[in-house]
Each structure stands twice: as C-alpha cells, then as structure tokens.
N, C-alpha and C positions, 0 to 999 in steps of 0.2 A: 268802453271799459271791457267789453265782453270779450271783445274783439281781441283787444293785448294780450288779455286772459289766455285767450284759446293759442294765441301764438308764443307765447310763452310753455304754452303747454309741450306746444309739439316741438319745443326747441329743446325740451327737457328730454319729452321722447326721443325724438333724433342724436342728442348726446346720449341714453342710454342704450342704443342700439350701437350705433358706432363702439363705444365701450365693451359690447357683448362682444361683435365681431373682432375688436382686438383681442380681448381674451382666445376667442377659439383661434387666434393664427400664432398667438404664443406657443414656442416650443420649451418642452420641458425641461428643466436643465440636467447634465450628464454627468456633472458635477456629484461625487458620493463623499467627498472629504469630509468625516467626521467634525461633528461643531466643535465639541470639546478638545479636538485635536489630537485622542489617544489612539495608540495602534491597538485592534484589536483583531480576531481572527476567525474566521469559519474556513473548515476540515472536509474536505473528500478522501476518501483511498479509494481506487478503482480495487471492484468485489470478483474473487475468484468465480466459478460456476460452483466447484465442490463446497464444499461444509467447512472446512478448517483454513486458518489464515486471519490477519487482523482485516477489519474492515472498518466503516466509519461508525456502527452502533459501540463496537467491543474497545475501542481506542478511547484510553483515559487520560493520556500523557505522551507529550512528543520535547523537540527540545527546539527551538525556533532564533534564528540569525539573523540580526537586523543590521546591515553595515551601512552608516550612512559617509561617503565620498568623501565631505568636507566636515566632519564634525565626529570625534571621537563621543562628545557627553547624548549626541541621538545615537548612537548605537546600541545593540543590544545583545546577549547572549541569553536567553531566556527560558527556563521551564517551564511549559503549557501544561497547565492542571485542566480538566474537564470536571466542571463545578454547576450543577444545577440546571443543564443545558447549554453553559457558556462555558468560554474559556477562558481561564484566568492565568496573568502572566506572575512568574516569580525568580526571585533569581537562579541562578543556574543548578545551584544544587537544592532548591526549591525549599528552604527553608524561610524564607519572606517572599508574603509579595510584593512585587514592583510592578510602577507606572511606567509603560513605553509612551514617549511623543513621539508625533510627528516635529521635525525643526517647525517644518513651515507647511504650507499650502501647493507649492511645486518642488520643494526639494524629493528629487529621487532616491532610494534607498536600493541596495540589494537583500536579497532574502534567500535562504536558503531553510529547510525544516529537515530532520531526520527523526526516528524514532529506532530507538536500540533498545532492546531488553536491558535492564542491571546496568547500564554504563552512563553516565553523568559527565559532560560533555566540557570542561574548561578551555577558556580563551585562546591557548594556543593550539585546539583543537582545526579553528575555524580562520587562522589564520590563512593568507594570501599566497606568502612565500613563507618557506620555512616550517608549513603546519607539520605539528604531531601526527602520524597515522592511528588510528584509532584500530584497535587490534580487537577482531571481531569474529562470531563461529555459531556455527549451528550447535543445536543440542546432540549427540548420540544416540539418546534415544526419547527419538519424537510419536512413541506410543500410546502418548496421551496428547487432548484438543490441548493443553495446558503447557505443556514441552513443546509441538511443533505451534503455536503461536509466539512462544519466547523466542523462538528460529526465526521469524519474518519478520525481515529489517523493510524501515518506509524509510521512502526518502524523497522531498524538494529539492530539487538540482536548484543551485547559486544563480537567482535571475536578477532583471532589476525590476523597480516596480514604481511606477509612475502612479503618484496620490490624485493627479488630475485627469487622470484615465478611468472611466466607468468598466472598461474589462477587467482592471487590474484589483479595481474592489466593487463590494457587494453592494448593492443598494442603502445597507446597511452601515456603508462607509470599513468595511470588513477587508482586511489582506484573504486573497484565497487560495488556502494551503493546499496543494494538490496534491497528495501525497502518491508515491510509486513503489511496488516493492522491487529493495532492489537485488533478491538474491533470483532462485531459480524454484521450480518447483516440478513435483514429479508426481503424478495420479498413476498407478498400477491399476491395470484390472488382470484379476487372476481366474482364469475357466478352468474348473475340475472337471477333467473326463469322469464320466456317468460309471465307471468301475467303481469311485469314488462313494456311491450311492449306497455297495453293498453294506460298508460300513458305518454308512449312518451319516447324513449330512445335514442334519435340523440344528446343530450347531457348527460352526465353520471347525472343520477338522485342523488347518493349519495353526500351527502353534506357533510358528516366527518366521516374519516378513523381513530381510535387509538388502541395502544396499552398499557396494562397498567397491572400492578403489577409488574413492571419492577425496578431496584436499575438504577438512574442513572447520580450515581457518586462515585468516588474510590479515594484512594489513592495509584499511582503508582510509584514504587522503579524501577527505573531506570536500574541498572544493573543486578541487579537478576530479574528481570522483574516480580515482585511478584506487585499482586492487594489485596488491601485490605481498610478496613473503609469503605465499602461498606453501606449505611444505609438510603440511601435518596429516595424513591418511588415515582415516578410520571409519570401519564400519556402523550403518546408521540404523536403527528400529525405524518401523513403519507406522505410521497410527493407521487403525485399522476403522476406514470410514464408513461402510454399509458390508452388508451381505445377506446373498439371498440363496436357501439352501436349493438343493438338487431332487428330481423324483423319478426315480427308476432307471432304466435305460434309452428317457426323453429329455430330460431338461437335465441338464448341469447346474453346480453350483457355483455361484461368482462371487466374487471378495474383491473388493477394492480397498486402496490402501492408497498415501499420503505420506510425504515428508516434501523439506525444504532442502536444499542443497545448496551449493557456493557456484557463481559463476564459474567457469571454469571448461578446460579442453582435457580431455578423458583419452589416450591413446589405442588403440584396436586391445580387443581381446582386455582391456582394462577394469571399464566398468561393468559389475557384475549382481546380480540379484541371488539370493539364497532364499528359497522356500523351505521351511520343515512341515512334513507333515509324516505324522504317527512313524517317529524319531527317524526320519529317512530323509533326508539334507536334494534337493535339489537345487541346478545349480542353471542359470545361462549369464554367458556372456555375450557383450556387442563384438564383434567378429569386424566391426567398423569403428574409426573416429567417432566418441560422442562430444557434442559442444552445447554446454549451458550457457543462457546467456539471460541478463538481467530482465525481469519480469515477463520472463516468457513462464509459459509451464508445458510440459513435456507430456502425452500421453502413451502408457507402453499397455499393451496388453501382451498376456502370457498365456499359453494353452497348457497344463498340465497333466501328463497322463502317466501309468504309473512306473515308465522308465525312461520316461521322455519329458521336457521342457520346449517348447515353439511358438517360437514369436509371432503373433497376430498383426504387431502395425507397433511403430515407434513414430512419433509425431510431434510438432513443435507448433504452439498458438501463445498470442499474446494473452498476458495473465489477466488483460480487463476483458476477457470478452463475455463474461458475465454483466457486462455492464458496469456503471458508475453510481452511487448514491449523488443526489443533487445537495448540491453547495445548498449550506444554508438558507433560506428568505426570510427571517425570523430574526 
C-alpha cells in the first residue's frame, strides 16, 4: 500500500511540474481588443521646447473620425471631452454623450482626429469626396499664452486601424490618438545692443513685437489634408515668452517671443518683423524666399542696435524635438 501511495505521489508531482513548465512556455496574448467592445481613446501631441502651444496636459477637447468601410451605423463623428483623466465620447456638437463600437473583433476602421479652436466639425466635413473645406486662421494677436494656444491647430492624419494589432491600441484596448500640429511655428530671439542699457533695461524696453506679410487664413480639406484659398495678409502680435535684462556695457538684454503662423511660401523681401522700442519702429526683412511648413518651428534670432537690425541665424527644426508625452498606460 505504501508503495502505490508513494507512486501515486510522484505521478501527482510530475503532472504538476509539467503544468508549471507549460505555463512558463505560454506566450502572452497581443491581443488589447477591449471586452466590452467600446472604442475608447488615449492622447499624445508631440511637446514644443518653448512654453506656449497645446500639449497633452492643457488638451480638453479634440473631435475624433471613426469610418468603418462596411458599415455606415459603426461609424462615428465624435466630440472627445477630457473628463476625470478619461475621455469621454459625445456627439459632434457635444451636447450628448455617445457610445462608439467596435462592429466586431477584426473589422478595421479608419481614424483620423483634429483639434480646432471655436469650430465644431459636421459630417460633410470628414467626408471622402466632396468634403467641406473647413476655413481656418490664426489669431492676430497672439500676445497672450491664451490667443496663441487658440492658433495651434493638432491633427491625426486619416489612417486605418487594425483592432487586432497590439501597436494599433493600448494595453488598455485604447485607439492611439497621435496628435500633430499642423500649422507652423516661429520662436524670435531679440539681442539689445548694450547702448540699450543707458536707458534702463530691468524691464524689456520693447513695446511691440510683429510679424507680417504673413497669409493668415486657409481653406483646409480635411482628409487629403490639402490647404488652399489662402489670400488674407495680416500683421501678427507676438507673445512675449521670457526675458532677461541687460548690465552695462557687458551683457545685453534678450526677449524672446512666440506666435503660430499658417503653412505657407513667403516671397524675398516679403516676410517682415517690426520691433518698437521707445516709439522708434525697427524693421528687417528676409532678403530670401521663406517657407513654412507643417510642424516645424522656425528659429530667428535678431541683433538690435540703435540704427540697425542683423540677423543672427534663421533655422528650421521639427516641432517634436522637445520630445513626446507617453501615451497613456492607465
């Protein structure tokens, strides 16, 4: 009896070690398709370096396109509210909320996201063929964080999105909204020659920063993401991002300054910056072609002295190289 006992024993052992070793050669599944089957979403915008611009803290509201191929009642036109840490979908002009499905478990969807200051996105916006161009512009004067943040348009270019793809959503069974901006952007820095000093520079002397020869308004088509009807020129305010004053005849004082601009090709001698300081209008111009181009940003720096304006370096870098916030894990 002992005997069966003890072999029994080790038959027990040996099937739960085999059991162990099957567990550790399980791989874990890739599979994130949400159980309950609803689309839900986590938010990136790739983060400027400077101060101003929307980013993934300050973003409350975007507007989110779900088109599914074979099935007009899984689509979606949707207002993304930011509610509590999450985001909650409603209809377009977000006066309800609505439930998104998934149809199924493989059916693919395309998606595209934008986020517009004031404009509220209807159906024949986000049409295929035929869409509405959505008629869109920066502010004039973007002299406050609160005006050039209403200027910075984000946008999810029209992809498709595979529910059975672990890249395509979160852990968390999440669509992920990549967001881009898609205008242009321009950081000044301004150097006051040390003459500057006599007169006292422990607060920044200049009184208005613009830019001007500048188109700034368009007509933008949504899925093909083409800009056009460009025709409207007008001078921009600067917001005025830091400054550090000047001390004597050694250090100069700097001012940097901010606005958002419209994609766009600027002709020689066109695009132009206006300093005032102590009611005296300085002026330069590019003397070259300038070309803005979607989510770049532009860095200019300017030397001012007190009958002269000289360009330090005009330069073009992509707008994420501040880095990106991480997609959701939560």
């Amino acid at each position: 009896m002992k005997t069966i006992k003890n072999l029994a024993m080790l038959a027990v052992a040996a099937l739960a070690a085999a059991a162990c070793s099957h567990d550790k050669n399980l791989v874990a599944p890739t599979d994130h398709f949400p159980a309950d089957g609803v689309i839900r979403v986590a938010t990136d915008v790739t983060r400027p370096q400077t101060r101003a611009g929307m980013e993934t803290g300050n973003l409350t509201m975007f507007q989110l396109r779900v088109k599914n191929p074979v099935s007009d009642s899984y689509s979606y036109n949707a207002l993304m509210k930011k509610e509590g840490g999450d985001w909650v979908s409603y209809n377009s002009d977000g006066t309800a909320k609505k439930v998104m499905l998934w149809q199924n478990k493989t059916q693919k969807v395309n998606v595209a996201a934008v986020y517009i200051p004031g404009v509220t996105l209807i159906d024949d916006y986000w049409k295929t063929t035929d869409g509405i161009p959505v008629n869109i512009k920066v502010k004039k004067d973007q002299s406050s964080a609160d005006s050039l943040n209403k200027s910075d348009i984000l946008v999810m270019k029209d992809h498709e999105v595979d529910p059975t793809s672990a890249t395509d959503l979160t852990p968390q069974g999440k669509i992920k909204v990549e967001l881009k901006h898609r205008l242009a952007k321009l950081n000044l820095t301004v150097n006051l020659g040390t003459q500057f000093n006599l007169g006292g520079t422990a607060t920044n002397p200049i009184t208005a920063v613009s830019v001007e020869g500048t188109k700034t308004e368009a007509d933008w088509t949504l899925i093909t993401d083409k800009l056009e009807g460009q025709s409207v020129v007008k001078p921009i305010k600067l917001f005025e991002a830091a400054y550090a004053a000047g001390e004597g005849n050694t250090k100069s004082a700097v001012a940097k300054y901010e606005c958002i601009l419209m994609p766009q090709t600027i002709d020689s001698n066109g695009f132009m910056v206006k300093i005032v300081i102590g009611g005296k209008t300085y002026i330069w111009k590019s003397s070259n072609e300038v070309t803005l181009a979607s989510d770049k940003q532009y860095n200019l720096t300017l030397s001012v002295g007190k009958d002269v304006v000289v360009v330090g370096g005009f330069s073009a870098k992509p707008w994420t190289d501040g880095g990106s916030s991480n997609i959701e894990t939560e």
